[in-house]
C-alpha positions in Angstrom: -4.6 9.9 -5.9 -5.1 8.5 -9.2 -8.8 6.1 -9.5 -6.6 3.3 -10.6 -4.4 3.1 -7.2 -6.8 1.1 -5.5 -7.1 -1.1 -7.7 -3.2 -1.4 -8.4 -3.0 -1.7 -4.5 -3.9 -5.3 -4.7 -2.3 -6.5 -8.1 1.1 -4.6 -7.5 3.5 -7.1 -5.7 6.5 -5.4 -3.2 9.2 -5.4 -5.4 12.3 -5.1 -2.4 12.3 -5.8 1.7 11.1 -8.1 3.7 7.7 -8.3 2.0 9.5 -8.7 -1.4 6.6 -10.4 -3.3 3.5 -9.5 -1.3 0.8 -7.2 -2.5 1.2 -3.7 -1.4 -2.3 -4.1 0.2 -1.1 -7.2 2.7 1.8 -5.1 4.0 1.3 -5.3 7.8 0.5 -1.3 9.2 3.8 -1.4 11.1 6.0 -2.1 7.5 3.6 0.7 5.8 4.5 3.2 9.4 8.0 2.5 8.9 8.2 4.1 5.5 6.0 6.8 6.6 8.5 7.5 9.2 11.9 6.9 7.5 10.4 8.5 3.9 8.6 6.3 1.1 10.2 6.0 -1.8 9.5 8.1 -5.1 7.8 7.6 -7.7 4.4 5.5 -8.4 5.6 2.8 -5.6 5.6 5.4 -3.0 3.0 7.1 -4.0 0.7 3.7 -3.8 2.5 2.5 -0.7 1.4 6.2 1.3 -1.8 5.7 0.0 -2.1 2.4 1.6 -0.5 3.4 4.6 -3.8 6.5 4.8 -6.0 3.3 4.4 -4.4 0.8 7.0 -3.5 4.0 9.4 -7.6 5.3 9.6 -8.7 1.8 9.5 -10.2 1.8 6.0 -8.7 -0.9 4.6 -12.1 -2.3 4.2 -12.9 0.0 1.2 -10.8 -2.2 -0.8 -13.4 -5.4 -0.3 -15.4 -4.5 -3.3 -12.5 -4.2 -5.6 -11.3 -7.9 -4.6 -14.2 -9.4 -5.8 
């Protein structure tokens, strides 16, 4: 994990799906378990998209509080 991921976590908007426009860090936990069933896809979007799934998955998306304000 890069230091900046968090922080691109809640600027970076979905750019395909169902959640086409949301910010990776509203994706509901069953869209993020999905990919991390079926494969998340390469690159910098998967990447940020696993990381958020760690967060939602062990209930931490709390640690991304500070970073919204």
């Amino acid at each position: 994990m890069r230091p900046d991921h968090l922080q691109l976590l809640l600027t970076r908007d979905m750019p395909f799906g169902k959640y086409k426009g949301t910010k990776i860090a509203a994706l509901p936990g069953h869209y993020l378990a999905w990919f991390a069933r079926t494969g998340f896809p390469k690159g910098e979007l998967g990447e940020l998209l696993a990381l958020m799934y760690e967060l939602d998955h062990n209930a931490l998306r709390g640690l991304l509080d500070p970073l919204r304000r």
